[in-house]
N, C-alpha and C positions, 0 to 999 in steps of 0.2 A: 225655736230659740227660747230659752228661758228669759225669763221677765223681771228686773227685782221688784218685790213689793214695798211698799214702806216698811213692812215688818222687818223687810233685811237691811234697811241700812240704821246699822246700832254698831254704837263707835267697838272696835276691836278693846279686848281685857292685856292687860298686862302681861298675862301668860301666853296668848297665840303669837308663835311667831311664822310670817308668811313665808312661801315657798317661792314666789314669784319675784327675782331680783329686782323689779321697777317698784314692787311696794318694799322691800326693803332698806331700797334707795333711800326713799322719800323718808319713810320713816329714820332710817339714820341721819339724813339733812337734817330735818325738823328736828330731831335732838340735839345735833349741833349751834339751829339758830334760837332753841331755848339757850342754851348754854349763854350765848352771845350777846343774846337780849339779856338775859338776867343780870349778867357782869355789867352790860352798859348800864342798865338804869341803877343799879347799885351805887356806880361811879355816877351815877348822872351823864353820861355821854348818851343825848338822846337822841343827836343826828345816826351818831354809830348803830343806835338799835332801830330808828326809820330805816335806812340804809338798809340791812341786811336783812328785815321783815320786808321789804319792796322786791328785794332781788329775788329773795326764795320764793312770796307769795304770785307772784306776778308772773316769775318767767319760770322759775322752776316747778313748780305745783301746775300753775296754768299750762304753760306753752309747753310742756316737756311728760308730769306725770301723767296731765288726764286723756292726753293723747296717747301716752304706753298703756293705757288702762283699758282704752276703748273695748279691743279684744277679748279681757276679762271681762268689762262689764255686760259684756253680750257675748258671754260663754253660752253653750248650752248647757254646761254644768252647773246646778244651783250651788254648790259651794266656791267655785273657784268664783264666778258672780256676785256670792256675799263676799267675799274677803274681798274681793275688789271694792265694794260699796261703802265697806267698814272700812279699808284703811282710808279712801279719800274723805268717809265722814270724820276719823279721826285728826289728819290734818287737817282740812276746814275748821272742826270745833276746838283744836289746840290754836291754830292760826286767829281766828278771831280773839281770843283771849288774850293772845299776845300782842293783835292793834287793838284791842278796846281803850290803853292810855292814851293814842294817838287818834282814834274816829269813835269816838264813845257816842256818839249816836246813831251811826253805820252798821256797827258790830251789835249794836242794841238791838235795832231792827231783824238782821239776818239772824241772829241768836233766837229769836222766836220761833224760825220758819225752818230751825235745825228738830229733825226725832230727836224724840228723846232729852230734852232740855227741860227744865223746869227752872221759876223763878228770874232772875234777873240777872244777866253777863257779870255784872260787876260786885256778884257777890260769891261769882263762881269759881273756882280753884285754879288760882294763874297757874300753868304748865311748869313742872318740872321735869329734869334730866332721868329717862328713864337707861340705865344700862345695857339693858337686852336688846335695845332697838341701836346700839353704835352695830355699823356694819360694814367697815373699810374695802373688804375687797366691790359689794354692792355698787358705793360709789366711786371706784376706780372703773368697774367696768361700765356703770351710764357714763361717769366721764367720758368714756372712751365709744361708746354709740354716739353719745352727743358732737363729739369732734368731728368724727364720720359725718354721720348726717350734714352735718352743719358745712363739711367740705362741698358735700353733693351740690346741699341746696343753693352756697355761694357759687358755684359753675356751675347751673344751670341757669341763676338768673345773669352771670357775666358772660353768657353764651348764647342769651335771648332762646334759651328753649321754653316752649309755652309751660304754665305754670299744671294746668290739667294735664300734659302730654305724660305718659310713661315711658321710663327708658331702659334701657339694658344695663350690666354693668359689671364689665371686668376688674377682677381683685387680685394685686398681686402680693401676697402677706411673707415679711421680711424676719418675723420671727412668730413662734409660738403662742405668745399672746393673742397676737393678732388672729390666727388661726380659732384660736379658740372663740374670739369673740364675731369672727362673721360665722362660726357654729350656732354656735348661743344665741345671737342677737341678728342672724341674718333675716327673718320676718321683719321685727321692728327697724332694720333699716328699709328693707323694702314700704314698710306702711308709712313712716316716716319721709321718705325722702321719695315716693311716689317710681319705685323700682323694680321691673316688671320681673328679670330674674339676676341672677349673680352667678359670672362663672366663676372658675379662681384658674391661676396662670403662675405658674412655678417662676423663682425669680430671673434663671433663666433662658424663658420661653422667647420667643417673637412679639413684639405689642403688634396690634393691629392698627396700621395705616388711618388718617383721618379719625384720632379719637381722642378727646381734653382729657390730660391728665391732674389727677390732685393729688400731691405725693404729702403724706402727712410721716408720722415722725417710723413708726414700721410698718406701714401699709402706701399701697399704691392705686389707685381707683384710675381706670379709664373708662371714658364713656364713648361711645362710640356713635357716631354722629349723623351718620345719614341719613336720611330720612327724617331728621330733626330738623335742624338747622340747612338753610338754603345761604351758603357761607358766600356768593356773590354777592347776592342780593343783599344779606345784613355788612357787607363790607359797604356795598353803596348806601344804605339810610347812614351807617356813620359817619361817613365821609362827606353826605349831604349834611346832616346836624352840627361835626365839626365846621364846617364854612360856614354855619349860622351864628354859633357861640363866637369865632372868629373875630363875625365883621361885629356881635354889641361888643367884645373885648376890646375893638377898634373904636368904635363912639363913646366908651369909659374913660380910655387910655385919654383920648383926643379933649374931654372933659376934663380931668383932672387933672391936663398937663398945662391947661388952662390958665394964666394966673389971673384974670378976671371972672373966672366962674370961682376958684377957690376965695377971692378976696370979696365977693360981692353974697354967693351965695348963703343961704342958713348951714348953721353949724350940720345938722340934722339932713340935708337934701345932701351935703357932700359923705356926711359921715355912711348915707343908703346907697350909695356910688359907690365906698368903697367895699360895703357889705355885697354889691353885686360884683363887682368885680372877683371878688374871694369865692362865691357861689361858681362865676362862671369858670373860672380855672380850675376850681374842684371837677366840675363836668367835665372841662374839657381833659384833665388829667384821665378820667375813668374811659370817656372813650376812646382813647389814644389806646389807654391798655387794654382796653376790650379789641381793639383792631388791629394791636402786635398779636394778639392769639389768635385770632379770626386768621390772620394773612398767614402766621407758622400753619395752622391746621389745616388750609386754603392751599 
């Protein structure tokens, strides 16, 4: 397996443009959230440019790019390995330029420990809108892994399948697009969303008996459950947990219906009565619906 060295991570130039749709991606975001930043602080809207530097840097860069990248970055190929290396140093060293007016002694520090840096962050060329890097269809199609994924990941944890366990996973794609993109992107759901294979099932085949379905807007994802999920047994811990949230929703109710607990008590012990109260009904809302599809699937 090739290895990068420091030598290879040196931000991408202007002129390479990557081959790899996930750094395309990223690269066309980040041109977007220059763009967005620039305008806000311009206007002075500087929650608007917090805002949209937290959602890119955090969950889209973090939780989404450097996860598509893994592969790349531990190619065996040393180039497709440097361009992985190079475009996450380039967003990193545009992204810090862009919080230095918001954590200017944060980005101070990581700015040192970037190759390639000289000098001081804040006398360094804030980011502009480069052209070549806009790449609309790019991010239609992560969109469009990301929703997938993101279907899987919410039914597996509303279906108490362990988080380590690998699954199977039938696709049934309702148009073209969709085809195209479990072609294209069928590995990265599988790394992603921990997928051991993928069949595909014409729209109208047979589904297979005992499997959670997640129908998104042209695709249709079953998973197929046995061996996963032991659907008595997690009918009974809900049904034991529902009768728990139950009887404190019973000792809440019985407190706040109270009118010498509400006249006598502090403002602040009643007002944490009602903040539980709202906790536990949220709960008990989730397992109710996790045990309508338990009981269908069941």
């Amino acid at each position: 397996m090739y290895a990068p060295t420091l030598g290879d991570f040196m931000e991408i130039t202007r002129g390479e443009k990557p081959e790899n749709v996930a750094e395309r991606w990223i690269l066309s975001r980040l041109n977007r959230v220059i763009a967005t930043v620039r305008k806000a602080l311009d206007e002075f809207n500087f929650d608007v440019a917090a805002r949209e530097l937290y959602q890119f840097f955090w969950h889209e860069f973090c939780d989404w790019y450097l996860e598509l990248a893994k592969p790349e970055l531990n190619s065996e190929e040393p180039e497709r390995a440097r361009m992985a290396a190079a475009v996450a140093l380039t967003v990193l060293s545009e992204s810090l330029r862009l919080l230095h007016p918001f954590m200017p002694f944060v980005t101070e520090e990581l700015w040192h420990h970037l190759p390639g840096t000289a000098g001081h962050i804040m006398v360094a060329p804030f980011p502009k809108v480069f052209k070549d890097w806009e790449d609309k269809e790019a991010e239609r199609l992560i969109a469009s892994l990301m929703e997938v994924t993101g279907g899987i990941r919410n039914a597996r944890a509303e279906l108490g399948i362990h988080p380590g366990a690998k699954i199977d996973l039938i696709a049934v794609p309702h148009s073209e697009a969709a085809r195209r993109l479990l072609a294209s992107q069928g590995q990265a759901i599988r790394n992603l969303a921990r997928v051991r294979k993928i069949n595909l099932l014409a729209p109208g085949d047979a589904r297979p008996h005992g499997a959670a379905t997640v129908i998104l807007e042209d695709l249709e994802l079953l998973i197929p459950l046995e061996g996963l999920v032991d659907l008595g047994e997690e009918l009974r811990k809900l049904e034991k947990e529902e009768k728990k949230i139950l009887k404190e929703l019973d000792k809440i109710k019985k407190k706040l219906g109270n009118k010498n607990f509400l006249s006598k008590a502090p403002s602040e012990i009643v007002q944490k009565e009602r903040k539980k109260r709202e906790k536990f009904t949220a709960k008990l809302e989730k397992i109710r619906g996790r045990r309508k599809i338990l009981r269908h699937l069941a």
